[in-house]
ZASE-101235 format. One record per residue (C-alpha): x, y, z. Coordinates in pm, whole numbers, padded with zeros to 5 digits, always signed. Each point is the difference from the previous one (the first is absolute). Layout:
XYZ
...
***
This chain:
-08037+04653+08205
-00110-00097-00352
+00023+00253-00252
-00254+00039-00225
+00157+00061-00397
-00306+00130-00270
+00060-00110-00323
-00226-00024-00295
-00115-00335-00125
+00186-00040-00333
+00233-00321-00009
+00260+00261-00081
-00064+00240+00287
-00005-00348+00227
+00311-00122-00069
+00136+00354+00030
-00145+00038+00342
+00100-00344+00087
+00350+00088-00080
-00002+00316+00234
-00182-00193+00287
+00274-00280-00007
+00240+00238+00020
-00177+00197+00281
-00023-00377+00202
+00344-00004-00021
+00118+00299+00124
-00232+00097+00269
-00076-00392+00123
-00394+00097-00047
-00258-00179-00199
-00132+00256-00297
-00399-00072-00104
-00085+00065-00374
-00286+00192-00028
-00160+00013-00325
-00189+00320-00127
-00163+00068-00305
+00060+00327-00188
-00150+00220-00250
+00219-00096-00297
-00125-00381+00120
-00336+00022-00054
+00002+00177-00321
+00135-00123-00392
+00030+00360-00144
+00309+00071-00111
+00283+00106+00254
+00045+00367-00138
-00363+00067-00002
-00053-00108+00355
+00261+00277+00141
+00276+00049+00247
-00009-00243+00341
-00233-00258-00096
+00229-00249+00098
+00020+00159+00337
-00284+00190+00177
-00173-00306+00166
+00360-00112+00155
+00055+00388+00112
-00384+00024+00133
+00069-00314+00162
+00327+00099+00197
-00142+00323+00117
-00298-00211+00126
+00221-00234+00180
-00138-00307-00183
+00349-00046-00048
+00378+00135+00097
+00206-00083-00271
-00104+00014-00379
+00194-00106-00288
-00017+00170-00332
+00181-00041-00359
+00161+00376+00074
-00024+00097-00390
-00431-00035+00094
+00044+00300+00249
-00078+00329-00087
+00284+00250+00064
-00192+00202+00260
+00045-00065+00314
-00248-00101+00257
-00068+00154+00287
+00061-00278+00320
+00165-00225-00225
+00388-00077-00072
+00194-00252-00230
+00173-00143+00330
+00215-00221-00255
+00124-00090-00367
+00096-00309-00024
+00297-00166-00262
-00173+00081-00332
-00056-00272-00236
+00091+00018-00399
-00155+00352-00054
+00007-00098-00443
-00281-00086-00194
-00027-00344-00148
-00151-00156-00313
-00187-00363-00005
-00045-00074-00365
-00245-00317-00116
+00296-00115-00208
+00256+00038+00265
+00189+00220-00223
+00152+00371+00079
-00135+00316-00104
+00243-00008-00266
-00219-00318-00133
-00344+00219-00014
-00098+00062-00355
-00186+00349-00062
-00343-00043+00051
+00019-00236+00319
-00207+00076+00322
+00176+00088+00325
-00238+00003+00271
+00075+00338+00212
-00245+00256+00171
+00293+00189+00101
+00045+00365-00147
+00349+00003+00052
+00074-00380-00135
-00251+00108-00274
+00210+00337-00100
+00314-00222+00000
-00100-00310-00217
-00124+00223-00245
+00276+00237-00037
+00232-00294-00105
-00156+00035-00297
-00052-00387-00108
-00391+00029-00072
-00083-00189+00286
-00363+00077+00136
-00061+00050+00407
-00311-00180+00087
-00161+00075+00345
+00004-00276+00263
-00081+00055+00374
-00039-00286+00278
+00289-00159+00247
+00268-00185-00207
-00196-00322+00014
-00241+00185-00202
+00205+00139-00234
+00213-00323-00021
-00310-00171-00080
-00108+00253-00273
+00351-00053-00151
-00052-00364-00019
-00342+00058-00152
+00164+00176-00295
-00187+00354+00133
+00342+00157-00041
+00322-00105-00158
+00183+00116+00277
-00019+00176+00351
+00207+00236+00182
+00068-00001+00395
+00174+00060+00294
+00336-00261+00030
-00076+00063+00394
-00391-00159-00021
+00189-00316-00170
+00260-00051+00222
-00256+00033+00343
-00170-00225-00156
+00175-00263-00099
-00052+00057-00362
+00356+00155-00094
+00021-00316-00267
-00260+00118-00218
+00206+00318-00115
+00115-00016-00346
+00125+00350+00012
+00154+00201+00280
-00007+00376-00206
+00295+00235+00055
-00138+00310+00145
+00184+00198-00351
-00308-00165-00172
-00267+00014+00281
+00076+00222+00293
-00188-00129+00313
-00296+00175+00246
+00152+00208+00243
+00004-00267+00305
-00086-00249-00160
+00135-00362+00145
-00026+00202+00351
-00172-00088+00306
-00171+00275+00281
-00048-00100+00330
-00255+00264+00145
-00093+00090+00374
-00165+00222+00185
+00278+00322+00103
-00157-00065+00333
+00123-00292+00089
+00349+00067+00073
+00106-00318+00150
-00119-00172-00333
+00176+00256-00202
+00351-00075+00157
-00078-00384-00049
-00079+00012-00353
+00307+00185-00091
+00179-00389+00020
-00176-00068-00303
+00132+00351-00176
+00277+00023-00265
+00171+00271-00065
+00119+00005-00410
-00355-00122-00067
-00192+00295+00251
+00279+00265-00199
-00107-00160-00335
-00347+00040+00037
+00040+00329+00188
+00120+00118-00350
-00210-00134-00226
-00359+00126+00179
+00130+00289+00101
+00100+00073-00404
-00372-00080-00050
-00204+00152+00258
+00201+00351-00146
-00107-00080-00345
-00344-00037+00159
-00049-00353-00185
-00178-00263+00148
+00102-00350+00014
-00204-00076-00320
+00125+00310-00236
+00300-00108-00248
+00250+00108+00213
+00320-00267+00074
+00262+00045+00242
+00295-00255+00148
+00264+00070+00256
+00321-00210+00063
+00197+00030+00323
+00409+00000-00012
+00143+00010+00339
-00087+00324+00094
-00122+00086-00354
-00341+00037-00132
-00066+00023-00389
-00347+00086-00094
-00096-00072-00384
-00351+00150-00059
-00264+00042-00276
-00330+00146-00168
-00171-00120-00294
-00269+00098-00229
-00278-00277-00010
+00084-00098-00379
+00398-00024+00086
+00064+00240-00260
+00188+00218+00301
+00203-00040+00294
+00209+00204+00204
+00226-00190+00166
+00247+00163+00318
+00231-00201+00203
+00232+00176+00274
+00241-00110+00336
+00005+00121+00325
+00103-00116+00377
-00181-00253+00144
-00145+00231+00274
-00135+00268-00303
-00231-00283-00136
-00300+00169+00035
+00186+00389-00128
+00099-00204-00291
-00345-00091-00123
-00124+00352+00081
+00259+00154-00262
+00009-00297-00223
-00409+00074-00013
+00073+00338-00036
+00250-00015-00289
-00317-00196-00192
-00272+00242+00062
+00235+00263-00189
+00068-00241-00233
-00391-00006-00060
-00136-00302+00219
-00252+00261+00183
-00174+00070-00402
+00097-00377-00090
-00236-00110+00315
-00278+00284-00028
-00010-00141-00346
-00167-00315+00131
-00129+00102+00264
-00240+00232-00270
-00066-00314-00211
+00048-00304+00169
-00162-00191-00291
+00131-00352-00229
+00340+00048-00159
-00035-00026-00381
+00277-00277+00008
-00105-00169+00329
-00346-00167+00091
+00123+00064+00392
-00163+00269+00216
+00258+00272+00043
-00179+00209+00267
+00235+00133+00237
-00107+00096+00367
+00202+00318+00152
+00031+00097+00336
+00092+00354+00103
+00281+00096+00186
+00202+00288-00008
+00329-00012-00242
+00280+00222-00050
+00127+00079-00390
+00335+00054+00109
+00251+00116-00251
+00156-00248-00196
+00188+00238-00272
+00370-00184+00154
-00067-00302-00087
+00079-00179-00359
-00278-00148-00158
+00015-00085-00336
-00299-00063-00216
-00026-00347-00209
-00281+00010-00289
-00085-00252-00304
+00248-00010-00246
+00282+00205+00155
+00206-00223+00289
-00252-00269-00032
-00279-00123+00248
+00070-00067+00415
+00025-00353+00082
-00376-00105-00039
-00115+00319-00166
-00205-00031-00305
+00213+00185-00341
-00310+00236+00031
+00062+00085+00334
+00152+00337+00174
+00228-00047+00306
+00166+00242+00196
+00292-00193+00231
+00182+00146+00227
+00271-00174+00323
+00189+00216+00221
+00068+00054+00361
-00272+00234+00179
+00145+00018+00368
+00344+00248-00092
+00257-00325+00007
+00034+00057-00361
-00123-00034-00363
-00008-00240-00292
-00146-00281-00145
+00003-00346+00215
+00014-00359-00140
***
């Protein structure tokens, strides 16, 4: 039996699939045929936030419950945080670098960026977060595969782009990174550097062979991280951030939410037991929405226009699920402004950030290295 895997046609999205399908070849001892489909987000140049939530993704989905196909592979932070009805994530598999990276035309750092230069993002979230470290750099939109915006570099378009470390390293291109940035300075997507590897619920026998592919810390990680944003009701585009790291049976969870300009954040980070990874992104959600994430978000949502300081679209999509505001009076939270501790690591000297690190699951309280 050949399976069939849908992919979309990007070089990236290729390589990603081809990477799943080898693996598939060599567990189950059955040929795997790429199937290439093109989606909305394909076909159009408009910016990513304008286009809305799943662009990515409804032609592979509409194609598996059409059974063009059996098996569809997806870059998981692309999914919307609903579920679909039919459909299952049958398996994560190992994550790749989930950081951002920088590719700079003089090979130099971020550090080496005078104020003024062009970094090449579309991203509200990497947008929010190279403006708030307050160096007067200027966010320049760029969309297209990283060819494209590797190209557009090398044109002299931009000064500089941000991306995904995992896109570089499928692709071979890992040598082209100037800059690896610490998530203190530029917190990553939730899921991003994470692969999905969708089927129909239906087919059971394909469910239970797909789970060779699965790995735990990475399915916990991500667990966290969407399930933080689908109960802040922010879509993948809105500047929300989010990165989980998995200690034996450990999961921290480091979250997020910026204004547009950078000239906020509130930041939350909390542990919990591997098994509560999905618990601790409800409350770690929860502890920003009282913290003022719900009015930070409506905010955008109510004027979606150009930041003064960024010439990036900042249009954030929302989806709508229910959350819970659940009481976060226990926990210590401390609140770090201009001029009084001094700025977050990557915050801008005009910036407000409320940080806050503690256990949520009951095994006890206090900040964590």
């Amino acid at each position: 039996m050949t399976l069939r895997l849908g992919t979309r046609g990007s070089a990236l999205a290729l390589a990603q699939s081809r990477l799943v399908a080898d693996a598939l070849t060599r567990a189950l001892d059955e040929p795997v045929e790429i199937v290439t489909i093109e989606t909305d987000g394909d076909r159009s140049t408009a910016p990513v936030p304008e286009l809305g939530v799943g662009v990515f993704v409804s032609a592979l989905r509409d194609a598996l419950a059409a059974k063009e196909i059996d098996i569809a592979v997806h870059s998981y932070k692309d999914l919307p945080t609903a579920p679909v009805e039919g459909l299952t994530i049958a398996a994560v598999p190992r994550r790749e670098d989930p950081r951002d990276v920088l590719i700079t035309r003089t090979g130099g750092g971020l550090a080496s960026l005078p104020a003024g230069a062009r970094v090449g993002t579309g991203s509200p979230r990497r947008v929010a977060q190279v403006l708030a470290l307050g160096r007067g750099l200027v966010c320049t939109p760029i969309r297209g595969n990283v060819d494209t915006r590797l190209r557009k570099l090398a044109a002299g378009d931009v000064d500089a782009v941000v991306l995904a470390a995992a896109g570089l390293r499928r692709l071979g291109r890992a040598a082209e990174i100037c800059e690896v940035l610490d998530p203190d300075v530029i917190l990553p997507a939730p899921a991003q550097g994470a692969l999905a590897v969708e089927c129909r619920t239906g087919d059971h026998t394909l469910v239970e062979r797909l789970a060779c592919l699965d790995d735990e810390p990475s399915r916990a990680a991500v667990l966290a991280e969407r399930t933080l944003l689908a109960t802040l009701e922010a879509g993948c585009s809105a500047p929300v951030a989010a990165l989980a790291s998995v200690s034996a049976d450990e999961i921290t969870l480091t979250a997020a939410v910026f204004a547009p300009d950078g000239s906020r954040a509130l930041r939350r980070r909390g542990t919990a037991v591997l098994s509560d990874a999905a618990g601790l992104g409800t409350r770690l959600a929860a502890q920003l929405l009282t913290d003022g994430a719900d009015r930070l978000l409506e905010e955008i949502a109510r004027d979606p226009g150009e930041s003064p300081r960024a010439s990036a679209s900042v249009a954030g999509e929302r989806q709508h699920a229910p959350h819970s505001r659940a009481d976060s009076s226990a926990s210590e939270e401390r609140m770090v402004r201009a001029g009084a501790e001094g700025p977050a690591p990557g915050a801008s000297p005009r910036a407000s950030v409320m940080h806050s690190e503690e256990r949520t699951d009951g095994a006890g309280k206090g900040d964590r290295p």
